[in-house]
TIVO-2410 file (N, C-alpha, C; in nm, 3 decimals):
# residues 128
REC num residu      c1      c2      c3 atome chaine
REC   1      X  12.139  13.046  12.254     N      A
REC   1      X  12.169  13.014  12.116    CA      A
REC   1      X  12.085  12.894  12.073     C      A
REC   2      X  11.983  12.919  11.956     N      A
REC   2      X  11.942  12.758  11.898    CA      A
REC   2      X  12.007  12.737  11.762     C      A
REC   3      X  12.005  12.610  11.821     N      A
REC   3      X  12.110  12.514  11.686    CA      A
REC   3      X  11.948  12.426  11.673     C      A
REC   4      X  11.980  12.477  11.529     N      A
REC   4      X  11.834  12.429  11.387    CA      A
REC   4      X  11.889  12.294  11.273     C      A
REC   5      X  11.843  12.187  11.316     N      A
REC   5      X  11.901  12.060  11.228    CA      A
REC   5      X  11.768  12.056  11.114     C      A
REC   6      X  11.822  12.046  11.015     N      A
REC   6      X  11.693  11.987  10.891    CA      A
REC   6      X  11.711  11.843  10.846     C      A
REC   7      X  11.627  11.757  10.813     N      A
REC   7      X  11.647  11.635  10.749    CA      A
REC   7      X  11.518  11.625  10.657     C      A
REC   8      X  11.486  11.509  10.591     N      A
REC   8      X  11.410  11.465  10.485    CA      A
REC   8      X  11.405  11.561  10.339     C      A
REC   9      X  11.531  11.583  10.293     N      A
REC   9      X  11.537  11.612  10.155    CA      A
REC   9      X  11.548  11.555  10.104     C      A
REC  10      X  11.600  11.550   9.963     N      A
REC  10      X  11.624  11.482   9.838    CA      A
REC  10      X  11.569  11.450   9.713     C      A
REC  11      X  11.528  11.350   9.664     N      A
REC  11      X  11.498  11.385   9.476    CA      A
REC  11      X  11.365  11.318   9.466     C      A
REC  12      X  11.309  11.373   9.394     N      A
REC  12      X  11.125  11.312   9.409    CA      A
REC  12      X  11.082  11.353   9.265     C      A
REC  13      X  11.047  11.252   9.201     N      A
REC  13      X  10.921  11.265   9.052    CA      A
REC  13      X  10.869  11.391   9.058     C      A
REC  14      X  10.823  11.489   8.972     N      A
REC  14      X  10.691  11.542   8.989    CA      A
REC  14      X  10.575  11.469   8.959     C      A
REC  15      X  10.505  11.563   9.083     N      A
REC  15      X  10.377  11.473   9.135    CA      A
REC  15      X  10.384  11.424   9.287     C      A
REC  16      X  10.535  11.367   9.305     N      A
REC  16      X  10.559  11.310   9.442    CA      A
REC  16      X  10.596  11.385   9.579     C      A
REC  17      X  10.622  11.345   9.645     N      A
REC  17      X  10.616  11.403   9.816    CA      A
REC  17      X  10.719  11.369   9.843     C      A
REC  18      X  10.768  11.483  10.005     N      A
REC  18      X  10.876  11.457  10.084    CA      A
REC  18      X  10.854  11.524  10.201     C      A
REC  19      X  10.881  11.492  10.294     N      A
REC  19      X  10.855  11.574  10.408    CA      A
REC  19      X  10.999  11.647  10.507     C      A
REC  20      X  10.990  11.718  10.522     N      A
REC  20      X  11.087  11.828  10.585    CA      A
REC  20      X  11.059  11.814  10.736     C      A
REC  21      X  11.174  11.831  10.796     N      A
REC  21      X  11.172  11.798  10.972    CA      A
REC  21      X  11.292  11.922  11.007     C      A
REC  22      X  11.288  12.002  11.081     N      A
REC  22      X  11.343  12.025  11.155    CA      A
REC  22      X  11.327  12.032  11.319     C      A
REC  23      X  11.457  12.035  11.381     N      A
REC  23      X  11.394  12.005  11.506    CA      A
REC  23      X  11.541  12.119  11.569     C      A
REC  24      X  11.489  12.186  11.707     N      A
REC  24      X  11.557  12.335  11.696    CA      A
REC  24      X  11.613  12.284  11.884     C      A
REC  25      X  11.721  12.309  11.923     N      A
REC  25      X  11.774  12.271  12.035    CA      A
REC  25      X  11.856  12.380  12.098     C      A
REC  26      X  11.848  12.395  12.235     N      A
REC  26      X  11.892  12.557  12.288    CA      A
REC  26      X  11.868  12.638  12.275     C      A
REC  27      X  11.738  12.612  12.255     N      A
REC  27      X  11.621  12.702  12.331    CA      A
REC  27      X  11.543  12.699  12.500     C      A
REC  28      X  11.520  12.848  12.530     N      A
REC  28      X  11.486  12.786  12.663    CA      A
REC  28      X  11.314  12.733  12.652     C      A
REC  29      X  11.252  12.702  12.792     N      A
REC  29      X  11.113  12.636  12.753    CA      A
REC  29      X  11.005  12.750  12.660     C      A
REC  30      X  11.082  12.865  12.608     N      A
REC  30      X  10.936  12.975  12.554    CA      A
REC  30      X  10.922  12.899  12.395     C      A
REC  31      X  10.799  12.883  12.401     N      A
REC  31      X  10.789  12.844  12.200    CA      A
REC  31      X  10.850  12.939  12.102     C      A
REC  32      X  10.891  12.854  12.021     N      A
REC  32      X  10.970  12.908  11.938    CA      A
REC  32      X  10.838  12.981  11.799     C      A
REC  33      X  10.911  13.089  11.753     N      A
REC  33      X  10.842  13.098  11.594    CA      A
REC  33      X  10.953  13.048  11.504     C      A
REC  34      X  10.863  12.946  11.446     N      A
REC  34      X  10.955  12.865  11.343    CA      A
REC  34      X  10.881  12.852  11.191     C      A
REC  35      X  10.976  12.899  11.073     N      A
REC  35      X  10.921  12.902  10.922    CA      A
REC  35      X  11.033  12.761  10.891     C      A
REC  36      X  10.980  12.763  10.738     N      A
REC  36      X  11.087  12.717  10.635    CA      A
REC  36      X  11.079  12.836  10.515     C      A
REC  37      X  11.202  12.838  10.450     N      A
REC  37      X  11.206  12.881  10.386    CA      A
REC  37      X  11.283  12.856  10.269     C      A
REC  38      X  11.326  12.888  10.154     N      A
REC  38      X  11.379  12.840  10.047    CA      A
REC  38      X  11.444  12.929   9.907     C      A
REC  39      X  11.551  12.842   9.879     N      A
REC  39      X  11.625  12.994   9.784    CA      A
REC  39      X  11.638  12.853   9.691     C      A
REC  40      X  11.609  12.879   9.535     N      A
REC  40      X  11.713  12.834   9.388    CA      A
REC  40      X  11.785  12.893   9.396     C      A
REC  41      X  11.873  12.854   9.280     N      A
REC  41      X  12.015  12.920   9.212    CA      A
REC  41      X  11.962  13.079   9.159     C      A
REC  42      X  12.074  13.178   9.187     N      A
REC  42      X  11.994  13.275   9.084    CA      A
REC  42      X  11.902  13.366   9.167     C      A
REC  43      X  11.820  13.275   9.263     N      A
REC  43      X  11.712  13.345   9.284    CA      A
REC  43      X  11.722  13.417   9.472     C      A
REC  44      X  11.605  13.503   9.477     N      A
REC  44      X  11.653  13.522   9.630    CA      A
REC  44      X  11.573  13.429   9.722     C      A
REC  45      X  11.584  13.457   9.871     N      A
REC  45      X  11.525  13.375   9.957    CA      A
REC  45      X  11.385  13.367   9.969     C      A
REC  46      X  11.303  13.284   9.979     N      A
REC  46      X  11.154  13.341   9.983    CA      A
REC  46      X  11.113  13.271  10.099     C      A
REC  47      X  11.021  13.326  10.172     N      A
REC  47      X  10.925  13.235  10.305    CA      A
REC  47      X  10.851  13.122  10.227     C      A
REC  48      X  10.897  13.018  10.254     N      A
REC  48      X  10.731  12.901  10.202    CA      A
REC  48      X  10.612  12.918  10.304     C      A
REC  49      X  10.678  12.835  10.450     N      A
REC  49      X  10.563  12.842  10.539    CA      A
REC  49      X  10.600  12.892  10.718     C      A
REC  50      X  10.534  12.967  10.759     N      A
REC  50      X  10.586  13.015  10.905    CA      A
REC  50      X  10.442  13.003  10.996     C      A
REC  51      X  10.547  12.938  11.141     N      A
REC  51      X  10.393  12.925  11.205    CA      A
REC  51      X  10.468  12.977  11.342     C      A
REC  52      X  10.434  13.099  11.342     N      A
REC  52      X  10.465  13.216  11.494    CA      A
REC  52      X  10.376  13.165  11.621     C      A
REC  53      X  10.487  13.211  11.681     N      A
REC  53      X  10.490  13.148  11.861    CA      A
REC  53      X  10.283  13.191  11.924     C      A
REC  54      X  10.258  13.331  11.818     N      A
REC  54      X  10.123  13.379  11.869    CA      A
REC  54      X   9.990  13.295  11.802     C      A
REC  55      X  10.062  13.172  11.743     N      A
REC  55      X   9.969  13.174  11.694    CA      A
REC  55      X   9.940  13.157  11.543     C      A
REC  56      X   9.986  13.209  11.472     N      A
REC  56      X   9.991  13.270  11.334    CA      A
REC  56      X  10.028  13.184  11.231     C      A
REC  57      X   9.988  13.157  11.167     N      A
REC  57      X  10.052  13.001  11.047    CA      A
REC  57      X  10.040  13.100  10.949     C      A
REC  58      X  10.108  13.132  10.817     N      A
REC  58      X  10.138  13.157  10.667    CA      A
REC  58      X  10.161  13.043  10.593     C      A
REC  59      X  10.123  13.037  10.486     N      A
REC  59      X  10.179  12.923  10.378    CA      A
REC  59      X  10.187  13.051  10.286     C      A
REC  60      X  10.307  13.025  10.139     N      A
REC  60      X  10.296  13.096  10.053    CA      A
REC  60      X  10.174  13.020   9.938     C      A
REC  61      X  10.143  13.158   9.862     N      A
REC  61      X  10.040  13.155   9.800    CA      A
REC  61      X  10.077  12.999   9.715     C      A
REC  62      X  10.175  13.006   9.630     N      A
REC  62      X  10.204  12.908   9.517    CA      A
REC  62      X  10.203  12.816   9.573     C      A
REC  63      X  10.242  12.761   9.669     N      A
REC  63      X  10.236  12.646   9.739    CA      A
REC  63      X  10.092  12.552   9.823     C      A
REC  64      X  10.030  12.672   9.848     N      A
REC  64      X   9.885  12.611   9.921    CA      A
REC  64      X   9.811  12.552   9.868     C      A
REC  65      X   9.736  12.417   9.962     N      A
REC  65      X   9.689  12.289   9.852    CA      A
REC  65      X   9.791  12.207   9.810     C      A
REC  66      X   9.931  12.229   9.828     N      A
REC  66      X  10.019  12.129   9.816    CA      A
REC  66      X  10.091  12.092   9.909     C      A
REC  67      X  10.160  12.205  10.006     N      A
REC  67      X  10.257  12.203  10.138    CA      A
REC  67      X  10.140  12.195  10.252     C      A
REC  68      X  10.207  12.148  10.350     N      A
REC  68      X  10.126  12.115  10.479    CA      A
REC  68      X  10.246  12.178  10.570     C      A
REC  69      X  10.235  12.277  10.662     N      A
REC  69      X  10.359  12.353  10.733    CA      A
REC  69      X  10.271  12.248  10.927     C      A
REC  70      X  10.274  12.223  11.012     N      A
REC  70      X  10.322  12.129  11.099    CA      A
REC  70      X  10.428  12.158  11.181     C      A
REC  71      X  10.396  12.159  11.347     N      A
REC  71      X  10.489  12.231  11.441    CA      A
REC  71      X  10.416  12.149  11.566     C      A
REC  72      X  10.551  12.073  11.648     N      A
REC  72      X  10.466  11.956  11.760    CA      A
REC  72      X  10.628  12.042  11.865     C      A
REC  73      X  10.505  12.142  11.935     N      A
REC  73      X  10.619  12.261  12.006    CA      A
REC  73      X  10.692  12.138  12.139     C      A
REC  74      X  10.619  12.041  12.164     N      A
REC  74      X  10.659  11.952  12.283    CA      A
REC  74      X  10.837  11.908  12.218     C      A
REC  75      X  10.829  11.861  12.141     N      A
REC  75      X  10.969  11.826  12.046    CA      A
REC  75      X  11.015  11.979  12.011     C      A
REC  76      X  10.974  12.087  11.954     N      A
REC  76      X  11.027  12.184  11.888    CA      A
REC  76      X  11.056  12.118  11.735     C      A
REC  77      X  10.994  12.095  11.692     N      A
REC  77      X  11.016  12.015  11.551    CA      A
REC  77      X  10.889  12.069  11.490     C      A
REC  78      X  10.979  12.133  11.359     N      A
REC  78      X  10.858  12.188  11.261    CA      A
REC  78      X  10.855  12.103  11.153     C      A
REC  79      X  10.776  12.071  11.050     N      A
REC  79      X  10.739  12.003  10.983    CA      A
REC  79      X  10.713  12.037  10.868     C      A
REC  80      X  10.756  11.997  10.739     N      A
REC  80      X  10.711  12.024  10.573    CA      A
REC  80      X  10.656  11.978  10.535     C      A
REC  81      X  10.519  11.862  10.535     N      A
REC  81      X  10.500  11.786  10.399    CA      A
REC  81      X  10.430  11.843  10.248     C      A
REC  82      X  10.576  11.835  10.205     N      A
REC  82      X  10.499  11.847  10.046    CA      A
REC  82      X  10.455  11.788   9.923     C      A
REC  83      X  10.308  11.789   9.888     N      A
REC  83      X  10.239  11.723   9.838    CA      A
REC  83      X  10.251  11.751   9.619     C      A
REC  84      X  10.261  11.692   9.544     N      A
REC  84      X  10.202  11.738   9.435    CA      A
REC  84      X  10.355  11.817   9.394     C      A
REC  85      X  10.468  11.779   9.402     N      A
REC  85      X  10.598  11.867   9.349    CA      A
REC  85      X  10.621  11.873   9.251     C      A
REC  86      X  10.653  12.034   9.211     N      A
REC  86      X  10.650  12.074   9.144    CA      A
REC  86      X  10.802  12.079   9.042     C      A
REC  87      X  10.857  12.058   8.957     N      A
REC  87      X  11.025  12.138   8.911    CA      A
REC  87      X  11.054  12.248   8.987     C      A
REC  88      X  10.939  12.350   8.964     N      A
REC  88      X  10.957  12.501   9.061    CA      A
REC  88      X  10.991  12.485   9.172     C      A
REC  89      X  10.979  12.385   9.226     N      A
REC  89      X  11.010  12.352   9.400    CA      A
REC  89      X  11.108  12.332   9.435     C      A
REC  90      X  11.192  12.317   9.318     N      A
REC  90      X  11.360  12.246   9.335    CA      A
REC  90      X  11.451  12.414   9.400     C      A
REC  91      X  11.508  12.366   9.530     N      A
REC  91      X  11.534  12.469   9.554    CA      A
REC  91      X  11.606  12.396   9.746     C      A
REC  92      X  11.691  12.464   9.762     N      A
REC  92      X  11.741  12.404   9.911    CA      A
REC  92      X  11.664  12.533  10.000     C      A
REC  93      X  11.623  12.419  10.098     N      A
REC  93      X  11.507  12.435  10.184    CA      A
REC  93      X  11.586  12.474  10.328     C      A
REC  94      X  11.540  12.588  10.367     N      A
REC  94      X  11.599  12.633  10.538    CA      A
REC  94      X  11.489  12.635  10.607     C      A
REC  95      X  11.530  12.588  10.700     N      A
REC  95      X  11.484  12.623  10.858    CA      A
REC  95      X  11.505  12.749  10.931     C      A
REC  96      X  11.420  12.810  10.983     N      A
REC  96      X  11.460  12.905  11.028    CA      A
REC  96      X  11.366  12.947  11.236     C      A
REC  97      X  11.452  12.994  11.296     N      A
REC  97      X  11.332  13.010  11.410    CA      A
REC  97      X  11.381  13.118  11.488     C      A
REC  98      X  11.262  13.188  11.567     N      A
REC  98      X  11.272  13.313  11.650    CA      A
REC  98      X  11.246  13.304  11.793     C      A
REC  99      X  11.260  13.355  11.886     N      A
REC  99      X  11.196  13.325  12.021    CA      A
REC  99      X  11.120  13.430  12.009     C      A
REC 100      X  11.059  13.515  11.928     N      A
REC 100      X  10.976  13.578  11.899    CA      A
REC 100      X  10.846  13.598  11.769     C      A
REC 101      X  10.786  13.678  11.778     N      A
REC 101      X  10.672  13.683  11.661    CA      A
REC 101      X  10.685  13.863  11.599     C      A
REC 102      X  10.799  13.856  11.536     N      A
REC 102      X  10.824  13.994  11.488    CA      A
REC 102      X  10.743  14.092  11.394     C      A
REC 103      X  10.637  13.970  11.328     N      A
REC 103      X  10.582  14.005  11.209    CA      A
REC 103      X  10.510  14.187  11.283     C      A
REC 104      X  10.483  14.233  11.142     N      A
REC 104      X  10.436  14.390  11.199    CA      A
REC 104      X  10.329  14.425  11.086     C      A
REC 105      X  10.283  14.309  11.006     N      A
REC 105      X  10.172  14.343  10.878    CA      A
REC 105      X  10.190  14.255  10.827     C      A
REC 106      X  10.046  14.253  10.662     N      A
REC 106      X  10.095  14.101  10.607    CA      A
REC 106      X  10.198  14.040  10.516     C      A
REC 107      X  10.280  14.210  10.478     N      A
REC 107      X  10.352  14.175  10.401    CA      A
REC 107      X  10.441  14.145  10.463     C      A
REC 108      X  10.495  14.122  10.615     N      A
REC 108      X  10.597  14.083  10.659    CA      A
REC 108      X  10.614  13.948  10.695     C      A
REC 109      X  10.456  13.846  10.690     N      A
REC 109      X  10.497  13.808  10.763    CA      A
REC 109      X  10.570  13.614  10.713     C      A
REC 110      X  10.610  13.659  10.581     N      A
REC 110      X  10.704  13.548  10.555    CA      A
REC 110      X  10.868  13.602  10.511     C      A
REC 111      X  10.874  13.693  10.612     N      A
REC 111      X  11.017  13.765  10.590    CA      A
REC 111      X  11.087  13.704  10.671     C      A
REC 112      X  11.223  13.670  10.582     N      A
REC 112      X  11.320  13.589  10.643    CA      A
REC 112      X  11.361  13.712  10.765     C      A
REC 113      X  11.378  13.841  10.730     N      A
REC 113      X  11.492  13.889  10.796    CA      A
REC 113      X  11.398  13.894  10.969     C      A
REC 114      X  11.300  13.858  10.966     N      A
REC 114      X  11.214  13.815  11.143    CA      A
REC 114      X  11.274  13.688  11.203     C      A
REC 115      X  11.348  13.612  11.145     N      A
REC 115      X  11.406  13.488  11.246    CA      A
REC 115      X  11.581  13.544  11.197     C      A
REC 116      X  11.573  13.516  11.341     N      A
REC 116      X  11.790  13.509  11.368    CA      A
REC 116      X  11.817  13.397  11.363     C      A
REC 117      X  11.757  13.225  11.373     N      A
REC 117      X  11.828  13.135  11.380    CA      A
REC 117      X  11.802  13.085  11.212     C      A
REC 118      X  11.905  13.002  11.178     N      A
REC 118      X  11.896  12.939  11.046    CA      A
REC 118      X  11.951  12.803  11.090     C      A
REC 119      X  11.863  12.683  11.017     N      A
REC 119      X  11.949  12.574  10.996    CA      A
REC 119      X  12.076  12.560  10.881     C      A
REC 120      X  12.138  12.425  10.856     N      A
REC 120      X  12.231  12.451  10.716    CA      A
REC 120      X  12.145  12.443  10.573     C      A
REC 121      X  12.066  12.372  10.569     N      A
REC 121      X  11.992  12.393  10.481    CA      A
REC 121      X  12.001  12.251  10.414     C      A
REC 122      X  11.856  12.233  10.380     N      A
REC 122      X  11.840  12.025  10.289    CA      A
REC 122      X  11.801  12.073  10.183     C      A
REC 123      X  11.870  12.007  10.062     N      A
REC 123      X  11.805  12.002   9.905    CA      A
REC 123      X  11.709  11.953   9.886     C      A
REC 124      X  11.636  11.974   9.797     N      A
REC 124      X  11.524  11.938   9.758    CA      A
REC 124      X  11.524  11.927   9.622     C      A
REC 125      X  11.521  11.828   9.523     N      A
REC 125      X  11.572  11.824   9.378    CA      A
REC 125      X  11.400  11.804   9.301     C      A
REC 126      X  11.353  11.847   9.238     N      A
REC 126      X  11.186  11.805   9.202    CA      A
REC 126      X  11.230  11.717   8.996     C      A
REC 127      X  11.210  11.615   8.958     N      A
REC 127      X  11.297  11.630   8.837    CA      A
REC 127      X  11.114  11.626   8.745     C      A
REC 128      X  11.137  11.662   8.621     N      A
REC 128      X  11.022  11.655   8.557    CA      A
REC 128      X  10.995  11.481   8.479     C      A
***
């Protein structure tokens, strides 16, 4: 079983930064595939950024040039920094991780339903 903690949310200007940490525990020594991902009100879940155990980093399109996705597998701690925030960004931010790399094409491969673990999830407020 891994238990997924998130920290560094909260309320930022647009324009300004925050960086996202999770760090994933009970796991055994195999690297983990670990995303973030993120839902608004209203809206459904979407992949921001995933960086698989093979290898494989995704950022979503809207975001690239602003998010930096970051994974130091010695800790198991994945990393958010986001640069340049947007209002659109306002949205609580999950953690998510796999002991695998499920992806099967490119449209899969910021699909939540490829990781079984979830953290609780950190807000992220962007104000204009």
């Amino acid at each position: 079983q891994v238990h997924l903690v998130e920290s560094g949310g909260g309320s930022a200007q647009a324009g300004g930064s925050l960086r996202l940490s999770c760090t994933a525990s009970g796991a055994s020594d195999s690297k983990l595939s670990m995303g973030w991902f993120r839902q608004a009100p209203g809206e459904e879940r979407e992949g921001v950024a995933v960086i698989y155990n093979d290898g494989l980093q995704v950022v979503l399109d809207s975001v690239k040039g602003r998010f930096v996705v970051s994974k130091d597998n010695a800790k198991n701690t994945l990393y958010l920094q986001m640069n340049s925030l947007q209002p659109e960004d306002t949205a609580m931010y999950y953690c998510a991780a796999d002991p695998q790399s499920r992806w099967y094409d490119s449209t899969s491969y910021l699909s939540s339903q490829l990781f079984d673990y979830w953290g609780q999830g950190t807000q992220v407020t962007v104000s204009s």
